[in-house]
C-alpha positions as CSV (number, residue, x, y, z in Angstrom):
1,X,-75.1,-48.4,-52.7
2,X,-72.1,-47.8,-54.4
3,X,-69.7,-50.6,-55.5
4,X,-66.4,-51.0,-55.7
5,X,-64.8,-51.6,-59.3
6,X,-61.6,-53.5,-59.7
7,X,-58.2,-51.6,-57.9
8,X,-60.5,-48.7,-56.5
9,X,-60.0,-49.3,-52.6
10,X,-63.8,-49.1,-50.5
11,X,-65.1,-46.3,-49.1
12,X,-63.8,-46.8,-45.9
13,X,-60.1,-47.0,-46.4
14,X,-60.2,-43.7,-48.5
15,X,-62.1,-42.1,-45.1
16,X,-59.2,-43.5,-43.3
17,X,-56.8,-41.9,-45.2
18,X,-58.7,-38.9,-45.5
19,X,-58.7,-38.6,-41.7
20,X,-55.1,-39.3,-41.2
21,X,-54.5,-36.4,-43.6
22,X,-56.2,-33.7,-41.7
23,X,-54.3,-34.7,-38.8
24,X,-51.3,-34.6,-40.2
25,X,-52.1,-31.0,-41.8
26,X,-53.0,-29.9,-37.9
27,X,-50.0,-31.3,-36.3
28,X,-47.8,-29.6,-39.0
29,X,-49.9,-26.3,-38.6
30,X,-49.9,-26.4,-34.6
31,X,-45.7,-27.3,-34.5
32,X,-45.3,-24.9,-37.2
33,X,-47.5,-22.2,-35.4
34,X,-45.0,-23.2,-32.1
35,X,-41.9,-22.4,-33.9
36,X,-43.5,-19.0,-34.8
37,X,-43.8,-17.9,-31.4
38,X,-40.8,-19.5,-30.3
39,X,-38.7,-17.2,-32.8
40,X,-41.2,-14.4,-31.9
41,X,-39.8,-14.7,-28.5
42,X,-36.6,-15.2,-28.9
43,X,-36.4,-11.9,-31.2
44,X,-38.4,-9.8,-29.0
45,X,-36.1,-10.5,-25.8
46,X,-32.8,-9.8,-27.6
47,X,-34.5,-6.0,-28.6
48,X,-35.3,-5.8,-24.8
49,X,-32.8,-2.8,-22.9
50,X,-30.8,-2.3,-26.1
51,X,-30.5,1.2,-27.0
52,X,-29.9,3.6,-29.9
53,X,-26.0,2.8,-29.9
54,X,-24.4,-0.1,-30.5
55,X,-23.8,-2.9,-27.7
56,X,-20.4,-3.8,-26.9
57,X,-19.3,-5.8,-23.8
58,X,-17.1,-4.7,-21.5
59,X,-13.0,-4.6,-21.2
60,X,-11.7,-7.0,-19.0
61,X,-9.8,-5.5,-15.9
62,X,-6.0,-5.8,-15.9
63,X,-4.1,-6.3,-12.8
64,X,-0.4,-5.8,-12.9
65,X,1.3,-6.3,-10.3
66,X,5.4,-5.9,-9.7
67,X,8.1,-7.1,-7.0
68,X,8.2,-5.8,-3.5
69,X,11.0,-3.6,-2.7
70,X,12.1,-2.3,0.7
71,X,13.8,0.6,1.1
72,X,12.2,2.6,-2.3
73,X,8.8,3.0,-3.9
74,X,7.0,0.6,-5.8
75,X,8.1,0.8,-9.6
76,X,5.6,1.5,-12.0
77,X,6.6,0.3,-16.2
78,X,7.3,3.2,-18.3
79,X,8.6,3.2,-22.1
80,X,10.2,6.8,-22.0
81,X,10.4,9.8,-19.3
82,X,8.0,12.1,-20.6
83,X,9.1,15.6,-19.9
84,X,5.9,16.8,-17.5
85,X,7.1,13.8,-15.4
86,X,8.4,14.1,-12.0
87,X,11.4,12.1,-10.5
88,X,9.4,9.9,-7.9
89,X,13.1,8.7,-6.0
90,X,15.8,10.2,-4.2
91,X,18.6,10.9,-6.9
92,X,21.9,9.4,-5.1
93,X,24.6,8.7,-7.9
94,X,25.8,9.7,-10.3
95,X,23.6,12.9,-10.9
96,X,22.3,15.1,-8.1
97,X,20.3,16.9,-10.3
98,X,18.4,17.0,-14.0
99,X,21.0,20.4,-14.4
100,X,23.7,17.8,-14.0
101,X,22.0,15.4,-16.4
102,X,21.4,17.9,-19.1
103,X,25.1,18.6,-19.1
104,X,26.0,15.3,-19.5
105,X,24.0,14.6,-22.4
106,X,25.1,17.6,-24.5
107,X,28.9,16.3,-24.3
108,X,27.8,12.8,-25.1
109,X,25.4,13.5,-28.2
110,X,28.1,16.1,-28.9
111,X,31.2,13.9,-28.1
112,X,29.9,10.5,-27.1
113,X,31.1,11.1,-23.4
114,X,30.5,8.4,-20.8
115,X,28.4,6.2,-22.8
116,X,28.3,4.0,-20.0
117,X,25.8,6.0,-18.1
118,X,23.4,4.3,-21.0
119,X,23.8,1.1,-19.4
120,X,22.4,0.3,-16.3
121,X,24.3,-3.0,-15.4
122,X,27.7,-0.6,-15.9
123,X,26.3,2.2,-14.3
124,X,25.3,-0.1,-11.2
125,X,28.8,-1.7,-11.2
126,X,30.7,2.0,-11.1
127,X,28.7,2.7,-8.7
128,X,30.0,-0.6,-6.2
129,X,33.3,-0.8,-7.1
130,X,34.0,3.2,-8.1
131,X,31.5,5.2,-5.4
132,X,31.3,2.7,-3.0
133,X,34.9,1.5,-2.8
134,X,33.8,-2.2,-2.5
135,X,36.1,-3.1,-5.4
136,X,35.9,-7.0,-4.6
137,X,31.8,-6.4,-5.7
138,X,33.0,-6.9,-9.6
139,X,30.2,-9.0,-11.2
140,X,27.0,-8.9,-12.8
141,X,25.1,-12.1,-11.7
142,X,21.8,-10.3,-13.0
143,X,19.9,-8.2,-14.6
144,X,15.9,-7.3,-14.7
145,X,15.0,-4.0,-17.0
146,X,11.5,-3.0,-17.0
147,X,10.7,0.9,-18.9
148,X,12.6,2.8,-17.3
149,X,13.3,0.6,-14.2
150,X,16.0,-1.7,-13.9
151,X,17.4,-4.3,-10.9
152,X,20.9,-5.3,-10.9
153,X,22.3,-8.2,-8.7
154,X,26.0,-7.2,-7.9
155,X,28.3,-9.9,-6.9
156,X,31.8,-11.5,-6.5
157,X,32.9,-15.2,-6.9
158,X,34.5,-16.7,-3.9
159,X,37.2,-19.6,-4.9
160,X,35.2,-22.8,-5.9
161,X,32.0,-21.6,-5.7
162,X,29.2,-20.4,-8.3
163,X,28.8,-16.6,-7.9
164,X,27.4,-14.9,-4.9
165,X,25.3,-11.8,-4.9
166,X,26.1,-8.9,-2.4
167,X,23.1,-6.2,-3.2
168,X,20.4,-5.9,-5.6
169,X,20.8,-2.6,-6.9
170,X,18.0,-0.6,-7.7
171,X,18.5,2.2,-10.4
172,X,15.9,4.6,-12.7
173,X,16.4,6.6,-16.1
174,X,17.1,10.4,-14.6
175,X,15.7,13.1,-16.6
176,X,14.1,13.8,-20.3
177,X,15.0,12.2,-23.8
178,X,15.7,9.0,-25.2
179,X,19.2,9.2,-23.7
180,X,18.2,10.2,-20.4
181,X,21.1,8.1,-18.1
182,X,20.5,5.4,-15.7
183,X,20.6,6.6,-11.9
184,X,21.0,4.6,-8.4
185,X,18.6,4.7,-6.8
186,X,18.3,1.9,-3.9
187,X,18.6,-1.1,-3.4
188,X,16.0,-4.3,-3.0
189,X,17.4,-6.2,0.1
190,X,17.4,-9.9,2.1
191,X,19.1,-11.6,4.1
192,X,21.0,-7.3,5.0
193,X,18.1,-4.6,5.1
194,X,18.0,-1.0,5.7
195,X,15.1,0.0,7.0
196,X,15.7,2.8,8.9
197,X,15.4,5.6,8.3
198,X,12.6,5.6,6.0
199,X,13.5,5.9,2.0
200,X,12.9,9.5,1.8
201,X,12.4,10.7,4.9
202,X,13.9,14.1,6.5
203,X,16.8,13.3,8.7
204,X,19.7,15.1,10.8
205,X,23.1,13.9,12.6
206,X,23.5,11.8,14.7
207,X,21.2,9.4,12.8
208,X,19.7,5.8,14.3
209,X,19.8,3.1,11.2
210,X,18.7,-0.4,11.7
211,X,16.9,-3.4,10.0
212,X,17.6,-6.9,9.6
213,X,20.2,-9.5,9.0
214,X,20.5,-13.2,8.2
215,X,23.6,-14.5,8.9
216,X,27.0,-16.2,11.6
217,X,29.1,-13.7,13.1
218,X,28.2,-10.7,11.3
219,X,30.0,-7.2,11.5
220,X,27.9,-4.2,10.2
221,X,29.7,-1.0,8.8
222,X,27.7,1.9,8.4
223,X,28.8,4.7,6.0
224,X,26.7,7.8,5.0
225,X,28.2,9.6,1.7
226,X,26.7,11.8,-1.1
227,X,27.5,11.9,-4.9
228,X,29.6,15.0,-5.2
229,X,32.6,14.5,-3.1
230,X,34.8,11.0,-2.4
231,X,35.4,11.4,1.1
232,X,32.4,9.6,3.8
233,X,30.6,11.8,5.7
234,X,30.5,9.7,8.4
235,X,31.3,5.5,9.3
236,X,30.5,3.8,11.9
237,X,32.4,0.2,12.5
238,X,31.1,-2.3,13.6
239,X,27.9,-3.5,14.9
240,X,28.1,-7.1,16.3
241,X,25.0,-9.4,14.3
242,X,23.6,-12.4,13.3
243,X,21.0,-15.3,13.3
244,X,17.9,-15.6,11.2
245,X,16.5,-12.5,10.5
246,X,17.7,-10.6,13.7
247,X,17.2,-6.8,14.2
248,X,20.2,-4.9,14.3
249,X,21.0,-1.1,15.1
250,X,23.5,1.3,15.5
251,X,23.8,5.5,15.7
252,X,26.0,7.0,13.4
253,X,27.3,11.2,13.0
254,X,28.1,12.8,9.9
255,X,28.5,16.5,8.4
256,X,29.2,17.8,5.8
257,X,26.2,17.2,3.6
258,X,25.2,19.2,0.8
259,X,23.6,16.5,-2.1
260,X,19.6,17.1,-2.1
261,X,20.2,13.3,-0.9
262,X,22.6,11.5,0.9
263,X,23.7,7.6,0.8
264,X,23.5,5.7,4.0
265,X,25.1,2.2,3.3
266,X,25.3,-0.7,5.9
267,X,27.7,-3.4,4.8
268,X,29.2,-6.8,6.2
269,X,31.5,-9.7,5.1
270,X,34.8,-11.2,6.4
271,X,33.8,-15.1,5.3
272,X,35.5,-14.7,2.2
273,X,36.0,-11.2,1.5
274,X,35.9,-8.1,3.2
275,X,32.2,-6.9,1.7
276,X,30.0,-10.1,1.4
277,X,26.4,-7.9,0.9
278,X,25.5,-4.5,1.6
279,X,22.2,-2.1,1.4
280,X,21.8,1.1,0.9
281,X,18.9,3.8,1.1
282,X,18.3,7.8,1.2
283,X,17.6,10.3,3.1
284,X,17.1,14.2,3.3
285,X,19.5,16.0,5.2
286,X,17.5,18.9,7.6
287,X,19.9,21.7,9.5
């Protein structure tokens, strides 16, 4: 029998230790064993379906989406007009035709002529007071450019009040180039739309308009003109209107037409003014 000498601890506390040990060395090898697999796993799921290339994820989709506009096409934002590119709208004023557009930029990068066809808020008000003869339509209240697509509101300022806007005017750079010119082409409309005929569509004399109008005691002109000559093809005065978004037509005859497109403009006023908002859209003329 074995006896204990002085500060040696008996036999049965070193078993006890001893014991306590070797479970400790098998809890440390069975959680170290654990993470092993663990990482194992882990690894061996990320390798799973990956192939020779590299991984990326996927682009997010981009919606863009722009206002509604009756009477012409969607718009679609564009930085220049490439030359391959198409005009997608009815060419009513100034130009009639890219010929007409490439002589008007070799006198202005030649002789700086008409440098207001650069601007499209000047180019929409020549067009209202100059084309259109509503000469009391003599303010910008707005303007929205977008590429190559620009909306300007055209108004006038009764006495004591804030100004009031007649038309949205909807206009497009016209042929090739950095200087390619700003060019009417519609109009985005409200409480006065224009919604027949169709933007676009094929049409003869006489010719039904119509559309819509918000408003008291409302007289509708209807004038069809084209770019190259002053004089109206034809007017028609007046169609009796009004209320909250009321249907109005009227049939109007012209001749006379020789523009690739022709202007067909329905007006009103006679609150303050004798043109209080107008609309405008274009047709093809057919013999």
């Amino acid at each position: 029998m074995s006896e204990n000498g002085p500060g040696r601890p008996p036999d049965r506390v070193v078993r006890d230790v001893r014991a306590r040990w070797a479970i400790a060395v098998a809890c440390l090898a069975i959680i170290a064993l654990a993470v092993a697999m663990v990482i194992l796993f882990n690894d061996s799921g990320k390798d799973s379906g990956k192939d020779s290339g590299t991984s990326q994820a996927p682009a997010p989709t981009v919606t863009q989406t722009g206002p509604t506009v009756t009477g012409t096409p969607e718009p679609s934002p564009t930085t220049s007009t490439p030359a391959h590119q198409t005009f997608r709208y009815q060419p009513l004023w100034p130009f009639t035709s890219e010929d007409a557009v490439a002589d008007w930029q070799q006198a202005y990068r030649s002789g700086g002529k008409q440098p207001w066809h650069l601007d499209p808020a000047q180019t929409a008000l020549s067009f209202t007071t100059g084309f259109l003869d509503f000469h009391e339509i003599d303010l910008v209240v707005a303007k929205s450019v977008r590429g190559d697509e620009a909306y300007v509101s055209v108004g006038y300022r009764a006495e004591h009040n804030p100004p009031s806007v007649a038309a949205v005017v909807h206009l497009a750079r016209y042929g090739q180039g950095d200087d390619a010119p700003w060019e009417v082409v519609g109009t985005r409309d409200s409480s006065l739309t224009l919604t027949q005929p169709r933007y676009g569509a094929a049409a003869r004399s006489p010719l039904t308009v119509g559309g819509r109008i918000t408003g008291v005691d409302e007289a509708i002109r209807v004038d069809v003109r084209q770019a190259s000559t002053e004089a109206r093809l034809g007017t028609l005065c007046c169609v009796a209107a009004g209320g909250e978004s009321q249907p109005w037509s009227a049939q109007v005859t012209f001749q006379g037409a020789t523009d690739p497109a022709v202007v067909v403009v329905a007006s009103t006023g006679g609150h303050y003014q004798g043109v209080e908002a107008f609309a405008i859209t274009a047709i093809r003329t057919v013999d």
